[in-house]
Every structure is written in structure tokens, then in C-alpha cells.
ZASEMAR-36448 format. One line per field, with one value per residue (C-alpha): residue number from 1; x, y, z; residue in three letters. Coordinates in nm, 2 decimals. Layout:
<rs>
num c(NUM  ...)
X c(X  ...)
Y c(Y  ...)
Z c(Z  ...)
residu c(Ala  ...)
</rs>
This chain:
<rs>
num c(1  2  3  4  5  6  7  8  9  10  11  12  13  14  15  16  17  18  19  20  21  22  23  24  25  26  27  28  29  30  31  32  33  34  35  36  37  38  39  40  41  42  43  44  45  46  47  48  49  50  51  52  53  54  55  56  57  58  59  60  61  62  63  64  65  66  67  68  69  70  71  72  73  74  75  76  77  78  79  80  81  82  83  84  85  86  87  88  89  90  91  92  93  94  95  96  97  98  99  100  101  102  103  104  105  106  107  108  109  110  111  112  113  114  115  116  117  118  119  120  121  122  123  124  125  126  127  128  129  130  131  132  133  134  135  136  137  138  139  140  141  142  143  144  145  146  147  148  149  150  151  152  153  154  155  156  157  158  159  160  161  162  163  164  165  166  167  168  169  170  171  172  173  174  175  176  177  178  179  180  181  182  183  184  185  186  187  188  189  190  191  192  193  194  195  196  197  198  199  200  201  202  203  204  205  206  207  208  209  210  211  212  213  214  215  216  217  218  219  220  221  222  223  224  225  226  227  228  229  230  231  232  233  234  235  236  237  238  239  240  241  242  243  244  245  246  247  248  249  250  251  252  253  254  255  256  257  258  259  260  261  262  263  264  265  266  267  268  269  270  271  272  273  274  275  276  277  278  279  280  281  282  283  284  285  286  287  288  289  290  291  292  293  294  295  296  297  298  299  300  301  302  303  304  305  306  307  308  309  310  311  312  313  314  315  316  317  318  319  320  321  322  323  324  325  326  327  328  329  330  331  332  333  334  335  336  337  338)
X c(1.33  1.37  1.22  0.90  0.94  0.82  0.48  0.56  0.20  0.23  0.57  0.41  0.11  0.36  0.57  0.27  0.07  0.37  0.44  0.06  0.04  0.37  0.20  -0.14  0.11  0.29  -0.03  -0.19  0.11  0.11  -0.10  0.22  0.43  0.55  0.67  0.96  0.94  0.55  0.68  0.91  0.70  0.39  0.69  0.80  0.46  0.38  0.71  0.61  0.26  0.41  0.67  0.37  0.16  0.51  0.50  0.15  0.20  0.50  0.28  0.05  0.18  0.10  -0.19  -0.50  -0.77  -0.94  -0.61  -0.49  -0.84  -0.79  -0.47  -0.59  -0.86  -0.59  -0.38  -0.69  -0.74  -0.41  -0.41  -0.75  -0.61  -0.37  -0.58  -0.79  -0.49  -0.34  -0.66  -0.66  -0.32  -0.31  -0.32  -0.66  -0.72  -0.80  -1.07  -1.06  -1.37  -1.23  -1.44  -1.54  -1.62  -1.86  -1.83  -2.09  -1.96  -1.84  -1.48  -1.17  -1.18  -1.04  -0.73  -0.65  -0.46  -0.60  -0.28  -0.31  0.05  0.02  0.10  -0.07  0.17  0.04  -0.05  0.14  0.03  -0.14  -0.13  0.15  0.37  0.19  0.38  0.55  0.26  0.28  0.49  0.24  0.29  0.62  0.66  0.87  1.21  1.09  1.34  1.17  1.19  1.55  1.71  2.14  2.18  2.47  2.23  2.09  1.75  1.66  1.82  1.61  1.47  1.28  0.97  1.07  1.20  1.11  1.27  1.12  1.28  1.14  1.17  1.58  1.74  2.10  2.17  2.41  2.25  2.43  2.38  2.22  2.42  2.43  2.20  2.15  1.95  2.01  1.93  1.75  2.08  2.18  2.43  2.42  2.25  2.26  1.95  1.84  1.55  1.35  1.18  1.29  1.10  1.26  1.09  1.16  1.55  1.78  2.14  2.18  2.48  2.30  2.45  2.17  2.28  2.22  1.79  1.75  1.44  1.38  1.41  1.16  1.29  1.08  1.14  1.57  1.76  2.14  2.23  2.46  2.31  2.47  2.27  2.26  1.93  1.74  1.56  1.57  1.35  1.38  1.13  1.06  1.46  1.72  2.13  2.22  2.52  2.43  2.68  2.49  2.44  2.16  2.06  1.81  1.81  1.73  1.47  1.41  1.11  1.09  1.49  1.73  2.11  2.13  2.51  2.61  2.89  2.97  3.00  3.34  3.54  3.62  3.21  3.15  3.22  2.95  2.74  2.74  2.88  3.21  3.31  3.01  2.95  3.13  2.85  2.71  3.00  2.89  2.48  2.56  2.32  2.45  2.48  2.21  1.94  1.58  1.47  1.11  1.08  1.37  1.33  1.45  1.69  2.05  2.03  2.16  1.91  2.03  1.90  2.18  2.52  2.79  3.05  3.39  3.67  3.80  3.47  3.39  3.41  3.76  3.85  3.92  3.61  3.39  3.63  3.50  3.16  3.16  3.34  3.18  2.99  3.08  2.80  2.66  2.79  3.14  3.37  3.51  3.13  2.96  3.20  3.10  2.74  2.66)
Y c(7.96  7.81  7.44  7.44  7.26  6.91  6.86  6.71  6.53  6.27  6.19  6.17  5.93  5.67  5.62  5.63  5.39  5.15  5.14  5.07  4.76  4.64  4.73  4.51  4.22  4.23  4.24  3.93  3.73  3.73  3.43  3.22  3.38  3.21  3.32  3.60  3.63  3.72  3.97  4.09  4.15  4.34  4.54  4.65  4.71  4.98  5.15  5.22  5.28  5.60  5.66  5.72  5.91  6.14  6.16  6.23  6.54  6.69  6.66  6.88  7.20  7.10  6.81  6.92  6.84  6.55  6.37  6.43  6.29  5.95  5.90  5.93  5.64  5.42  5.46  5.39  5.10  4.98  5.02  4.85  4.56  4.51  4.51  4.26  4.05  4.10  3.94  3.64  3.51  3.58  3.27  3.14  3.02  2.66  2.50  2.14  2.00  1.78  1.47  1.60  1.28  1.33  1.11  0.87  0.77  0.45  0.31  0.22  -0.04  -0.39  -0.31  -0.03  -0.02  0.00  0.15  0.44  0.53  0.45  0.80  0.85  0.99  1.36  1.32  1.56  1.86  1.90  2.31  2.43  2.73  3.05  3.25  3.59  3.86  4.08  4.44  4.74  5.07  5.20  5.44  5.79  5.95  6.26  6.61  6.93  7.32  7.29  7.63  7.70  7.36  7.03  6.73  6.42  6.25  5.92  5.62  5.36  5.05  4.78  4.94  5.26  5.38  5.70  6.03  6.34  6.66  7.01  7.41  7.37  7.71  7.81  7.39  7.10  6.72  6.47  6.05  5.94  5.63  5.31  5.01  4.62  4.37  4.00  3.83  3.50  3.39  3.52  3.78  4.13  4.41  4.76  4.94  5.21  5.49  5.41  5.75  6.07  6.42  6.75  7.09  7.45  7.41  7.76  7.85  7.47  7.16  6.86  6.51  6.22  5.89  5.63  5.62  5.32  5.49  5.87  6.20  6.46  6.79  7.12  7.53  7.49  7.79  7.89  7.55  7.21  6.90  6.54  6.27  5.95  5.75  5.64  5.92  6.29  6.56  6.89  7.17  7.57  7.63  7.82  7.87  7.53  7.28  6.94  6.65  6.37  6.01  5.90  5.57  5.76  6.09  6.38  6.60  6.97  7.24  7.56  7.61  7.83  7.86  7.48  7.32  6.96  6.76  6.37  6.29  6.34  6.02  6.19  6.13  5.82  5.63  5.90  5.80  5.47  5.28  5.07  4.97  5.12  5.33  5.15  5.00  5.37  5.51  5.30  5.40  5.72  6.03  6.31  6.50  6.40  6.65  6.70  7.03  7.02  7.43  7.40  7.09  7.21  6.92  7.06  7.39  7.37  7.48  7.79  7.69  7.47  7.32  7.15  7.25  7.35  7.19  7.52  7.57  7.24  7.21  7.09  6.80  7.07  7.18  6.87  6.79  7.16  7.06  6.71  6.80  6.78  7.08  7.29  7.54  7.73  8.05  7.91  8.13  7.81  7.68  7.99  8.06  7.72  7.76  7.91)
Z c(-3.69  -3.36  -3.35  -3.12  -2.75  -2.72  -2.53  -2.19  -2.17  -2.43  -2.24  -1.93  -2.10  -2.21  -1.91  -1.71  -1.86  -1.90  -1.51  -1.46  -1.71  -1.56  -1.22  -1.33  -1.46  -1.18  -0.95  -1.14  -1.10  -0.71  -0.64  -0.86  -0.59  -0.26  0.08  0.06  -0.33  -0.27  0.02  -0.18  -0.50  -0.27  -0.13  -0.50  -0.61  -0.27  -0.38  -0.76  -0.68  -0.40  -0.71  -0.97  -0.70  -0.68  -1.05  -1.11  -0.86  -1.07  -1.38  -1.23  -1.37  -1.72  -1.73  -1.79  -1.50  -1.68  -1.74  -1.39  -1.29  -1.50  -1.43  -1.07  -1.08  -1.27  -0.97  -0.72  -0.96  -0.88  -0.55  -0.51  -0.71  -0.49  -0.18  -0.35  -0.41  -0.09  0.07  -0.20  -0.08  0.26  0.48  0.58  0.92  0.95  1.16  1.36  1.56  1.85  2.00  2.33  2.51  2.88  3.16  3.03  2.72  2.68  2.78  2.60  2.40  2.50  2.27  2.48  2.79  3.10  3.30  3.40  3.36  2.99  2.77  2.44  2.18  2.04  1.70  1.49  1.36  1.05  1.05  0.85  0.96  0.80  0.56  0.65  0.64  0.37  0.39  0.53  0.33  0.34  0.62  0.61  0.75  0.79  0.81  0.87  0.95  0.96  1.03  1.09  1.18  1.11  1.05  0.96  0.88  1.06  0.86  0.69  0.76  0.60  0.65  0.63  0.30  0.17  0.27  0.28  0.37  0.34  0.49  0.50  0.55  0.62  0.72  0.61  0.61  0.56  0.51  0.81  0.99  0.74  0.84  0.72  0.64  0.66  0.30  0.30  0.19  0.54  0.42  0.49  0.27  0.28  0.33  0.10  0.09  -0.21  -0.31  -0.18  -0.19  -0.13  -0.08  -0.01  0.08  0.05  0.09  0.24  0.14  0.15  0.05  0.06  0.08  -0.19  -0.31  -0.54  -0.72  -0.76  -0.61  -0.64  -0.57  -0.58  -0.52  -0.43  -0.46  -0.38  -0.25  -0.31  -0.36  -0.40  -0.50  -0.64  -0.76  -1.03  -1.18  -1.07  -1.13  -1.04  -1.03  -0.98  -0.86  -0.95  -0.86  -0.75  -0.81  -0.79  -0.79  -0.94  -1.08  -1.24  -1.37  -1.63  -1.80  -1.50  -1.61  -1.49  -1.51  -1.47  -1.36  -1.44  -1.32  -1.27  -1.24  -1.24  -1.20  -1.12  -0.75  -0.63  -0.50  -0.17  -0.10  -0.22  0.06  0.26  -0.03  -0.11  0.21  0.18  -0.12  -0.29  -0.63  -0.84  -1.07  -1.13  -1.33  -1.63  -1.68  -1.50  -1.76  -1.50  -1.79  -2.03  -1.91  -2.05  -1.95  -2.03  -2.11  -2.37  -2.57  -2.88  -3.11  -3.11  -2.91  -2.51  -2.29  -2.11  -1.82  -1.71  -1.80  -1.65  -1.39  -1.52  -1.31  -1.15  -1.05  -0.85  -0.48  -0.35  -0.13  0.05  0.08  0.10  0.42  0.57  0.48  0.64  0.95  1.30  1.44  1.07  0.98  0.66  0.86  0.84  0.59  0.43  0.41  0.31  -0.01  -0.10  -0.19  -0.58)
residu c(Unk  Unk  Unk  Unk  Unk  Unk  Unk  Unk  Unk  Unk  Unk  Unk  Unk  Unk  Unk  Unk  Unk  Unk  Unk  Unk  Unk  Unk  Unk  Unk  Unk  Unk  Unk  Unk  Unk  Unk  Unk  Unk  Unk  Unk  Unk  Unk  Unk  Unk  Unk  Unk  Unk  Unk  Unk  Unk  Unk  Unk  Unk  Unk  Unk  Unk  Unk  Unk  Unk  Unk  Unk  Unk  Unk  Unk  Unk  Unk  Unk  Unk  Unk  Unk  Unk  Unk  Unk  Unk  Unk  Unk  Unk  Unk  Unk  Unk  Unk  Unk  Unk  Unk  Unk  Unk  Unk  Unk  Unk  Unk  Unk  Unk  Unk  Unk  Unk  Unk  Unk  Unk  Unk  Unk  Unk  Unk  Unk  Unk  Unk  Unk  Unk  Unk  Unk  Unk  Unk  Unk  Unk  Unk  Unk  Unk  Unk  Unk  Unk  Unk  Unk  Unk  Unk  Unk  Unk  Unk  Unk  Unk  Unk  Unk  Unk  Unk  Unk  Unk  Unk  Unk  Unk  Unk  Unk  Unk  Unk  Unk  Unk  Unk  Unk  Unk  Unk  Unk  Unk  Unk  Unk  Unk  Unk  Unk  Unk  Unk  Unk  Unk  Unk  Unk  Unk  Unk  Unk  Unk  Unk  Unk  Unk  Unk  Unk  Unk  Unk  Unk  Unk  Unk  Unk  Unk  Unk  Unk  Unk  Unk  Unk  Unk  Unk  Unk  Unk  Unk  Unk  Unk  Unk  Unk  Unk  Unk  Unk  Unk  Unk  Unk  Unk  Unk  Unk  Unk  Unk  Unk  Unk  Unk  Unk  Unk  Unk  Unk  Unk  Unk  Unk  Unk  Unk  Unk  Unk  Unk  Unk  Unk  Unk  Unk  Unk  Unk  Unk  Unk  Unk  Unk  Unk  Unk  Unk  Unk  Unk  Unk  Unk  Unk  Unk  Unk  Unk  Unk  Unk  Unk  Unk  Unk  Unk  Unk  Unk  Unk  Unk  Unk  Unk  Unk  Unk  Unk  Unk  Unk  Unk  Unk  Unk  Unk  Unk  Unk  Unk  Unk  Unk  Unk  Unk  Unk  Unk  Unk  Unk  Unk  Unk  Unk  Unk  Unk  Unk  Unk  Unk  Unk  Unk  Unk  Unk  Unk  Unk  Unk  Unk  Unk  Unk  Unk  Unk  Unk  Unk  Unk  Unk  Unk  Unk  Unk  Unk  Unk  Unk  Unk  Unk  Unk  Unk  Unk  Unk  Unk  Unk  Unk  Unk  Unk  Unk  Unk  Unk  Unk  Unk  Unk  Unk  Unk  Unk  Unk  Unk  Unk  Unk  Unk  Unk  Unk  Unk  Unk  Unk  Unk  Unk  Unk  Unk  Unk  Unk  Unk  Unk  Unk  Unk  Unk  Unk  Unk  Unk  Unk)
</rs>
């Protein structure tokens, strides 16, 4: 007799309530926290509070209204908490009261000079540089109602690090253009998207740059995906290949004729910039797949498996699919897709 499916929800519960205590530590800490490092920290805590809001709207299809209601007010607690917090260590103004002396008051002193050429030296000030303001919300790149086109969605910035792309038909998109930071030890990072959503994509090659946190991806069919991130989850699709690395084990819903494979090496300069990609070989769980509608100990699900080597897109291929003005009509493109 088969072994019944795990329950998703007490899944859900634990990972959920673990990001909100480290959210509330985190949170609590901030007045400790100086300068960038504050920045910095309010930045991570805005990014994991959109990541559990992404989350939260996955679990949808199989938490019960009540629990999607508390886990609701424990993220508006958060998020209040943080507004609170926000307030409590941002710099306060600071008030003087100068001696305003009329023209009847008395005159200077015998000690003081009577030449009128004499300068008085400014006293220095007392009012210390204020700290960099705190990060807003993170903003979105934004990549939609894409129809037979040879793309790619705005790149991202500082304050804008979540990707969203959705209604993709008949289209390649590819990395936008690469961009940098300066590090306060004045050296230059690459800027990455931080959470990326994906909807309603069909017959469509698209190769996202590097996301440094997770990728939500909902109704995909017949299409080619490369991605690289932190967690993936991928729901209601069917008939796609994805070329993937994943820092934690992807999970899928509702899918059926899923195929993965690693990320070629031809791409991973597209991917990951110069001299990137490296470091992901090692925790890479491309292959270690929970698919929440078959978790049963020892049996595959059939909903997915990995790509056989004959089967994988050539260099070839990826050189069709990454060249200038190249389209999901083209004959070498087209045969490409699952």
C-alpha cells in the first residue's frame, strides 16, 4: 500500500514561524545597529518580509482561511514593528536658542576689542552629520504582456530589487544589462534582484539573471527556463525544462511534465556576470525536488525528472537563442521549446 503524502501545512507552519522570530530578533536588535549596518539590516528585513508575503500567497491553495488569516496579522505585526523601530532610530532634529541682542542692550565688554575690523572666530559646530536615512520599500522591474518579442526587463538597482514578469507568450528574455554598487570598502558589487515572481508565461526561453533569494513561478507551460536563486517554487504548470541552481531544495505543486538540468557553462557568464557561478556548484539541490502532491518516501514522483544528456539544449542552441534579433518563430528556436 502506497505511503500517504505528507501535509504541506505543518511544513509551511515551521518555516514560517522561524523567519518571523528571526524577523522579531532581528527587528529588536536595530537600535544596537549603526549607520550602514542599520541600513543594511532594515534593507534585509523589507526583503524577507515581501519574501514571506510571496510565500504566504503560494500557501493559499492548501491553508485553511483561519491560518491564512493569522499568519496574515503576524506579518502586519512585523511590519508594524518595524515602522515603530524605524521611527525610534531615526535621527532627531536638534534645537538651539540664539541670544538675540537689540540695539539697547549693553556694549562689549572692556575685554573686548573695540576695532571694528576685529573678526570673531565661528564657534564650531556641535550638530553631528545625520546618518544615511533608512532604505524605502524595495521597488519593482516590472515585464509585462509580452507577445513574439527578443527582450529584457529593466536591471536592478539598490532600490529596486524584485522582478516581476507575467502574460509572456511566444517571447525570449534574457538578463537585463549588469549593474554595480560601490561597497563601503569602496569596491564594486554586482547588483542582484532579490525575489522574483513569474506568471502566466507559454511557449517562451527565458534566462533570468542571478536572484539572491527566491523565485515564485505560477501557471508555465511549454517553455525553457534558466534560473539561479535561493529557493524556487513552482506552481499549476506543466511541459517545461528548467536549467537550474538552487541553494535549497525547489519545491513544486500541482505540475506535471517538469524537466531539469544544471545550468550549462555556455550561460553562465549571461547568468552570473564575469567570473561568476562558481560557489553554486557546491550547495547546488537542482535535483533534490519536493513535489508537494507526491511526497511519498522512496517512490519518484512522476511529475518530473531530470533531463537526459541527448535531450539538453546544445551550445548550439543556447547560441540561436541568445543571438540578436532571434525569435520563438525561428526554426532553430521553435524545436527548442518541450
Amino acid at each position: 500500500m502506497d505511503d500517504p503524502p505528507q501535509d504541506p501545512k505543518p511544513i509551511f507552519h515551521k518555516s514560517f514561524n522561524t523567519s518571523i522570530t528571526s524577523l522579531t530578533s532581528t527587528i529588536n536588535n536595530l537600535p544596537s545597529q549603526r549607520g550602514t549596518s542599520q541600513s543594511d539590516a532594515i534593507s534585509g528585513i523589507l526583503t524577507k518580509i515581501s519574501e514571506l508575503t510571496l510565500e504566504l500567497k503560494d500557501a493559499a491553495n492548501y491553508l485553511p482561511a483561519y491560518d491564512q488569516k493569522v499568519y496574515s496579522e503576524q506579518l502586519k505585526g512585523v511590519t508594524e514593528a518595524l515602522s515603530a523601530a524605524r521611527k525610534a532610530v531615526a535621527p532627531r532634529t536638534k534645537f538651539s536658542f540664539k541670544n538675540r541682542r537689540t540695539g539697547t542692550g549693553p556694549g562689549p565688554s572692556p575685554s573686548q576689542s573695540s576695532d571694528p575690523t576685529a573678526t570673531i572666530a565661528p564657534s564650531p559646530s556641535t550638530t553631528p552629520a545625520p546618518p544615511p536615512k533608512p532604505p524605502s520599500t524595495p521597488a519593482t522591474s516590472t515585464l509585462t504582456n509580452i507577445i513574439s518579442s527578443h527582450t529584457t526587463p529593466p536591471p536592478p538597482t539598490p532600490t529596486t530589487t524584485i522582478l516581476s514578469l507575467s502574460g509572456i507568450t511566444s517571447s525570449i528574455i534574457l538578463p537585463p544589462p549588469t549593474t554595480t554598487t560601490t561597497t563601503t570598502t569602496g569596491e564594486q558589487a554586482r547588483t542582484n534582484f532579490t525575489t522574483t515572481s513569474i506568471t502566466t508565461v507559454s511557449s517562451s526561453i527565458i534566462i533570468l539573471p542571478r536572484i539572491d533569494g527566491p523565485v515564485h513561478l505560477t501557471s508555465l507551460k511549454n517553455s525553457v527556463l534558466v534560473i539561479s536563486c535561493r529557493q524556487f517554487r513552482l506552481h499549476d504548470s506543466e511541459g517545461l525544462d528548467v536549467y537550474l541552481s538552487c541553494g535549497s531544495r525547489p519545491i513544486i505543486e500541482r505540475c506535471k511534465g517538469v524537466r531539469v538540468s544544471v545550468i550549462p557553462e555556455g550561460l553562465k557568464k549571461l547568468v552570473y556576470g564575469t567570473g561568476g557561478g562558481e560557489e553554486e556548484e557546491e550547495g547546488n539541490k537542482w535535483d533534490q525536488i519536493d513535489d508537494f502532491n507526491w511526497l511519498k518516501e522512496g517512490r519518484p514522483s512522476p511529475n518530473w525528472r531530470v533531463l537526459r544528456e541527448e535531450e539538453r539544449i546544445t551550445e548550439g542552441g543556447w547560441g540561436e537563442v541568445v543571438k540578436e534579433g532571434s525569435g520563438i518563430g525561428d526554426e532553430g528556436v521553435n524545436r527548442l521549446l518541450p
